[in-house]
C-alpha positions in Angstrom: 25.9 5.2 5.2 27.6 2.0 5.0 28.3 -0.1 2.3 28.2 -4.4 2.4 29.7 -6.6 0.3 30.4 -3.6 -2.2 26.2 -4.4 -2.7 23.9 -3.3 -0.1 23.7 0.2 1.4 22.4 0.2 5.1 22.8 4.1 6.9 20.6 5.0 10.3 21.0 8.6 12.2 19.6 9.0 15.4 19.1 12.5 16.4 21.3 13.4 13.1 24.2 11.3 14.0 25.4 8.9 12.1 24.8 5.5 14.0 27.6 3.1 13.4 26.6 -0.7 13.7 28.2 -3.8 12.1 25.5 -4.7 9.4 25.4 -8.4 10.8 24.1 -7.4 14.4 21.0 -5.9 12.8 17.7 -6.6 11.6 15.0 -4.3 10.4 11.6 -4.4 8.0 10.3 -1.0 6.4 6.9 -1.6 5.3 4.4 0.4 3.2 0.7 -0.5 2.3 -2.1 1.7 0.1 -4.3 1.2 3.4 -1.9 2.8 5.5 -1.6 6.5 5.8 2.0 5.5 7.4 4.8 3.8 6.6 6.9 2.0 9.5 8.9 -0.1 10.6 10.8 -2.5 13.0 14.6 -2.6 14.0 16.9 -4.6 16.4 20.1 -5.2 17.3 22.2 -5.8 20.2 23.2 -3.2 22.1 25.7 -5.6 23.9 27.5 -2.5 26.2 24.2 -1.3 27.0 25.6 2.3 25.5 22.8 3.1 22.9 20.4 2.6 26.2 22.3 4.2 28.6 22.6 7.5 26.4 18.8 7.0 25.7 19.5 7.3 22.0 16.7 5.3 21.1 14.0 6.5 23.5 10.2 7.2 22.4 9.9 10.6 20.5 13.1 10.1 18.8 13.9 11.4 15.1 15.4 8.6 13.3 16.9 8.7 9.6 16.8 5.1 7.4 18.5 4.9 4.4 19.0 1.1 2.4 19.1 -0.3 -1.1 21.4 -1.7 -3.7 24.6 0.5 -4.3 24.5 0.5 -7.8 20.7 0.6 -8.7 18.6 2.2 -6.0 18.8 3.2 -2.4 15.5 4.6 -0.4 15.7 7.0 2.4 12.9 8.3 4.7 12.3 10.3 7.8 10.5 8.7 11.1 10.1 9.0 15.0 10.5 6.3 17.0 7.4 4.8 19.0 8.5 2.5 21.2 12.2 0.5 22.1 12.1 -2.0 24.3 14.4 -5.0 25.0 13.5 -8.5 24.4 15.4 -10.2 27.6 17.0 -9.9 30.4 20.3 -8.3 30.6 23.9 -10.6 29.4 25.4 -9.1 32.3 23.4 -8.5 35.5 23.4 -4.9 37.2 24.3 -3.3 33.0 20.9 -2.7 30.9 21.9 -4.4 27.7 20.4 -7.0 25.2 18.8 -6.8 21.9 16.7 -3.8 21.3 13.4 -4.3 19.5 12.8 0.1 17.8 9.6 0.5 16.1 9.0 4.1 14.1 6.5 5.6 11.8 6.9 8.2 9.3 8.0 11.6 11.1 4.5 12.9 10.1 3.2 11.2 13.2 5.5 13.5 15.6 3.6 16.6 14.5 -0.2 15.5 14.6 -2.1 17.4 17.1 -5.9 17.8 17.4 -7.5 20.8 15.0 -10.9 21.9 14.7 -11.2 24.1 11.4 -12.7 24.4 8.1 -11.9 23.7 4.4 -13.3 25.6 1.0 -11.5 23.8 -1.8 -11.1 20.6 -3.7 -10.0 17.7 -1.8 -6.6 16.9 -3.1 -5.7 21.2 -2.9 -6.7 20.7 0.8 -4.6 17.4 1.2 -1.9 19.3 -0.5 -1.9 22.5 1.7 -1.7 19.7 4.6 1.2 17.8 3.8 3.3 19.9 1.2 5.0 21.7 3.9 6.5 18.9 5.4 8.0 17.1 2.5 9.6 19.4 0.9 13.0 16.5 0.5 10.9 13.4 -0.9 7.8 15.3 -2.6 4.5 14.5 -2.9 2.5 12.1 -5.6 -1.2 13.5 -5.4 -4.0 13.4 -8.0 -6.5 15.9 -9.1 -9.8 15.7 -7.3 -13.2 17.5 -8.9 -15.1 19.9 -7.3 -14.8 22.9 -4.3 -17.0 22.0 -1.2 -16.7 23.0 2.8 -15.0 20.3 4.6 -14.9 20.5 8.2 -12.1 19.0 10.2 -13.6 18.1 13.8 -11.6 17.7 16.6 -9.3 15.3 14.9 -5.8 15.3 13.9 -4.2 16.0 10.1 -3.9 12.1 9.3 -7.5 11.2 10.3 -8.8 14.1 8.8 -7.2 12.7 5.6 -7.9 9.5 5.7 -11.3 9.3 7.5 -13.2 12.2 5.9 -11.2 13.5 2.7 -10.1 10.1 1.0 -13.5 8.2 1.4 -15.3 11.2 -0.9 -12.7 11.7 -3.3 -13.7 12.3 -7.3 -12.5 12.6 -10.3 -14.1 11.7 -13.5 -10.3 10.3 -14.6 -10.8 7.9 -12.1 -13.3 6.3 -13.9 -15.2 5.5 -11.0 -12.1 3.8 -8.8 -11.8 4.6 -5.1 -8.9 7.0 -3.4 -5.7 5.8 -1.8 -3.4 7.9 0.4 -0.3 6.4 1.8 3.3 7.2 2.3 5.8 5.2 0.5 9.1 3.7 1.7 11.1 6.5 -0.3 9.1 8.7 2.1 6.7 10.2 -0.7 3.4 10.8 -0.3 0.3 9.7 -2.3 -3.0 10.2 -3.2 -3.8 8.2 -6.1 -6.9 6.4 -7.4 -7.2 2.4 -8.3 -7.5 3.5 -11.9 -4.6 5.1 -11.6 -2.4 2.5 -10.4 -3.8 0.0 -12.6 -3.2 2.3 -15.8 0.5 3.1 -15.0 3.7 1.5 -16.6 4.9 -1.6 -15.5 8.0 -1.0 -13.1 9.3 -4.2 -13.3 8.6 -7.9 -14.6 9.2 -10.0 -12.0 9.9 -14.1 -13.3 9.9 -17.8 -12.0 13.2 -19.6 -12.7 13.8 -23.0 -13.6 16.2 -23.8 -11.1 17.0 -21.4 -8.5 19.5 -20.4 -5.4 19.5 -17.2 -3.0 23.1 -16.3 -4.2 22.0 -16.7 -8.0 18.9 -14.8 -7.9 18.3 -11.2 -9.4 16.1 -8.7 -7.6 13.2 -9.6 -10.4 13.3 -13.4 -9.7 11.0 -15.1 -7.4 12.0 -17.3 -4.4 8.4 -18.1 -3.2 4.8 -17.2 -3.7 1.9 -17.8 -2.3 -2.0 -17.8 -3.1 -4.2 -15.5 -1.0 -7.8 -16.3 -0.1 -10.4 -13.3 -0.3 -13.4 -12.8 1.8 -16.4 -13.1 0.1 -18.2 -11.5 2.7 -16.8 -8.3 1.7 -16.7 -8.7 -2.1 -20.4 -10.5 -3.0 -22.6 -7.5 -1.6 -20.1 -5.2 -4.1 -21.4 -7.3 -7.6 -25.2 -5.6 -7.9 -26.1 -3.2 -5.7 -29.2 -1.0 -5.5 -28.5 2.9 -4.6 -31.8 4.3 -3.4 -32.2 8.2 -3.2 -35.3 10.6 -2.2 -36.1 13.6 -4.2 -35.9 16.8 -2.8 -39.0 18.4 -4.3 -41.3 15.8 -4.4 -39.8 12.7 -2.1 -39.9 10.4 -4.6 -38.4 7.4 -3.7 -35.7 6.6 -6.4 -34.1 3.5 -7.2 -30.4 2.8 -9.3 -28.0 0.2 -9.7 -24.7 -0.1 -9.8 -22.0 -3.1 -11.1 -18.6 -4.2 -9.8 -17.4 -4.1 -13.1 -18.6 -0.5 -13.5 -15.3 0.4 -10.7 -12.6 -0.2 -13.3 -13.8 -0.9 -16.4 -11.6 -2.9 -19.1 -12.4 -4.9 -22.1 -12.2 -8.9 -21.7 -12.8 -8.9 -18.3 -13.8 -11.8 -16.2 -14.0 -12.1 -12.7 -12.1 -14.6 -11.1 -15.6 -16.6 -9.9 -18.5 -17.7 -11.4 -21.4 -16.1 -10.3 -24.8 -14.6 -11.9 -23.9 -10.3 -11.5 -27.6 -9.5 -12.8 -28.4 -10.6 -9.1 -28.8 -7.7 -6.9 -26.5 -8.9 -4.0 -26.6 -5.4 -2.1 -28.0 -2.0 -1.3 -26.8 1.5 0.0 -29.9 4.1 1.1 -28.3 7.5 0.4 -31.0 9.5 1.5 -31.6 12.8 -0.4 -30.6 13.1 -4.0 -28.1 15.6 -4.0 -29.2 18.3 -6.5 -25.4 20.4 -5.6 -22.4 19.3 -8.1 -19.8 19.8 -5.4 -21.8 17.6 -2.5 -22.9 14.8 -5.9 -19.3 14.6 -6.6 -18.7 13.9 -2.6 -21.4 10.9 -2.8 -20.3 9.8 -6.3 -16.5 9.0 -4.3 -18.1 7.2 -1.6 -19.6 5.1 -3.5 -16.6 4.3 -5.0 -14.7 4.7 -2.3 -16.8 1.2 -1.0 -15.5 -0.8 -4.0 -12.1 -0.8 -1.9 -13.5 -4.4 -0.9 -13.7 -5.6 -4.4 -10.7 -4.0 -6.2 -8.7 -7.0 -5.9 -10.3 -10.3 -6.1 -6.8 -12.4 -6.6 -4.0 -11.7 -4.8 -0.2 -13.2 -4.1 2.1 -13.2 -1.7 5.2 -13.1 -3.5 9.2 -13.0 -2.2 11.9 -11.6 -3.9 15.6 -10.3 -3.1 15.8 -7.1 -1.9 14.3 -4.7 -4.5 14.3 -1.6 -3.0 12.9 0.2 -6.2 9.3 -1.6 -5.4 6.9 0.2 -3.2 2.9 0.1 -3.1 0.7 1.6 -5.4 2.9 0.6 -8.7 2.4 -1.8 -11.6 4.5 -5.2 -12.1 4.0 -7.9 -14.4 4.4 -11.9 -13.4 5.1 -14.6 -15.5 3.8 -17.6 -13.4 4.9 -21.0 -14.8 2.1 -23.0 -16.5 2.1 -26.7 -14.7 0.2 -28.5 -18.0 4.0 -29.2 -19.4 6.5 -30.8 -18.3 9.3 -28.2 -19.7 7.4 -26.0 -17.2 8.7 -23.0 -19.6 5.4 -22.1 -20.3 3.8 -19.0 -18.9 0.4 -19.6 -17.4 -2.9 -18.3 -19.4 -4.7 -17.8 -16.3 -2.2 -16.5 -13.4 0.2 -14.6 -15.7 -0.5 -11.0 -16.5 -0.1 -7.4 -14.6 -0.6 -6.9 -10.8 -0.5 -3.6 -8.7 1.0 -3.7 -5.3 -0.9 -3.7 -2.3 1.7 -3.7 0.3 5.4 -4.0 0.2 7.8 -4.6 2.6 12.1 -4.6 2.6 13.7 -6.9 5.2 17.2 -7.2 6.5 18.5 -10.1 7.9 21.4 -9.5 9.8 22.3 -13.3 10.8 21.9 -14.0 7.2 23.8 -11.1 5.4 20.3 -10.9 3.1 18.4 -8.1 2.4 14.5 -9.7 0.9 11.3 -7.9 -0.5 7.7 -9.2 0.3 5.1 -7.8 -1.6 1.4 -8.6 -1.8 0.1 -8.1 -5.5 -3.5 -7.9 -6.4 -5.6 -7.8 -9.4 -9.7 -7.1 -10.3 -9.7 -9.2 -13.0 -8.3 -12.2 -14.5 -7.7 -13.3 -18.0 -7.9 -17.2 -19.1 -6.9 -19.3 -22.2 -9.6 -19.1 -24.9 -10.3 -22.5 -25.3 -10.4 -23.3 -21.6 -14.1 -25.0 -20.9 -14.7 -22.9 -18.2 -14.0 -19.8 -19.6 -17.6 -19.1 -21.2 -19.1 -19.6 -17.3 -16.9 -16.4 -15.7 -18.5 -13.8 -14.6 -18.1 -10.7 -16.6 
């Protein structure tokens, strides 16, 4: 590994050697998100000589090590295999294969997925533990107890799809208070399975701030360079407010009717939603058929259910851009003080924007050109809280 400006830490092995490359001719972005079962990445450089590509170092299938940070804080390291390398144009020097090299990789997890067809008896996260366990043994594994022992069949798919397509969307506990599942590899290469209620219940990692007056060389990992507002789709949120859950009885086929609220999906006192909107209004339905009488198979339809509210566990969201701060990764709890723009000190925090965000995505960039390492991160929030004596404060939905 290679130190820069007696700051940044940049390392890459490739097939277990140790690649050796001037930090300035390369670029890379590692990149985690709670929707992604993967983390991955991008990485190029010029491979002027053509070696690298004549040695086929970088080819498809290849194990690739990335290690990067801040020397004297933190510095994350994780496993992946190489999915494609391709070059970008044609060659400096005619007859030599050479240019700039484009590498993108996902976790090493990918290498080993193969197409199973077997069967479960146990809870959810045991199972999703007996999967994964055995292969991180170096960065370990983040995963929270599920309720409940039920069959779970795993057809003709691979490990990750089994995961993510069948275990995640039924996963209960009670401690989730009603929250959906997330299960995601970080960019330290640790795995998760964690609930929304979770995430939104943890300590705050960091507090990330606006200054007054700010340059790249002056700024701290927990200042903010830029930000900006992200629109949600309504589409996916509005049928999530009231919805009716119809069931049948088994004994008698009763058609039975229940209903089930937005705010019921990670509940908090003094919550307001950021929109104004009647939520006695029933805006949705799901028919789940047969009312399940089994504890096992009611937990199973109790976390899809919740496992839906995915759409509507973040109604405001940011875009926000930071130097490098390795130490941030998806899934964990930051605070924001935005400015408030009603003074003209502008050293006011804002009532409305201001408050605690969990991370939806994160990603570290290196920018070779530029000598600067940068963190974008997508933040997200259910609810929002608003100055008491702000008119419309009294019209929020709740």
């Amino acid at each position: 590994m290679a130190q820069y400006f007696d700051y940044y830490e940049i390392g890459i092995l490739a097939h277990g050697i140790d690649i050796l490359i001037d930090p300035k001719r390369i670029s890379f972005s590692m990149h985690d998100s709670i929707y992604n079962i993967y983390n991955t990445g991008t990485l190029t450089f010029n491979d002027i000589g053509g070696m690298f590509l004549e040695r086929l170092t970088f080819m498809k299938g290849s194990p690739l090590e990335i290690s990067y940070g801040i020397t004297s804080s933190h510095v994350n390291k994780s496993k992946f295999v190489i999915t494609d390398s391709y070059l970008e144009d044609v060659p400096d020097t005619p007859g030599i294969i050479s240019g700039e090299i484009t590498i993108e990789f996902k976790n090493a997890w990918y290498h080993n997925q193969e197409i199973k067809s077997r069967a479960y008896q146990d809870s959810i996260s045991n199972i999703v533990k007996d999967i994964v366990t055995p292969l991180d043994s170096t960065n370990g594994t983040n995963i929270e107890q599920t309720e409940g022992t039920d069959i779970w069949y795993q057809p003709l798919i691979n490990d990750a799809e089994f995961i993510d397509k069948i275990l995640v969307p039924h996963a209960y506990s009670p401690s989730a208070n009603e929250t959906p599942f997330y299960a995601y590899y970080s960019n330290d290469g640790i795995f998760n399975l964690i609930s929304g209620y979770k995430m939104f219940n943890k300590g705050i990692t960091t507090t990330l701030n606006f200054p007054t007056r700010i340059t790249f060389d002056s700024a701290t990992p927990d200042k903010i360079l830029n930000t900006k507002y992200l629109r949600n789709d309504i589409s996916l949120e509005r049928p999530l407010r009231n919805k009716a859950i119809f069931h049948i009885t088994e004994k008698d086929g009763i058609l039975e009717k229940t209903t089930d609220i937005s705010s019921d999906h990670l509940p908090i006192e003094d919550k307001y939603f950021p929109a104004i909107a009647d939520m006695s209004l029933e805006t949705g339905y799901i028919n789940q058929r047969r009312k399940e009488t089994d504890v096992n198979k009611k937990n199973s339809e109790l976390g899809y259910n919740n496992y839906m509210h995915r759409d509507d566990m973040f109604l405001q969201r940011f875009l926000v851009l930071l130097p490098l701060n390795p130490k941030l990764k998806s899934g964990q709890k930051v605070s924001i003080n935005f400015l408030s723009g009603e003074t003209n000190e502008r050293d006011e925090d804002s009532k409305t924007f201001s408050g605690d965000y969990v991370i939806e995505d994160s990603e570290h960039i290196w920018n070779g050109q530029d000598s600067r390492g940068y963190t974008k991160l997508i933040v997200g929030r259910k609810y929002i809280r608003t100055g008491s004596t702000y008119p419309l404060k009294t019209r929020l939905a709740k």
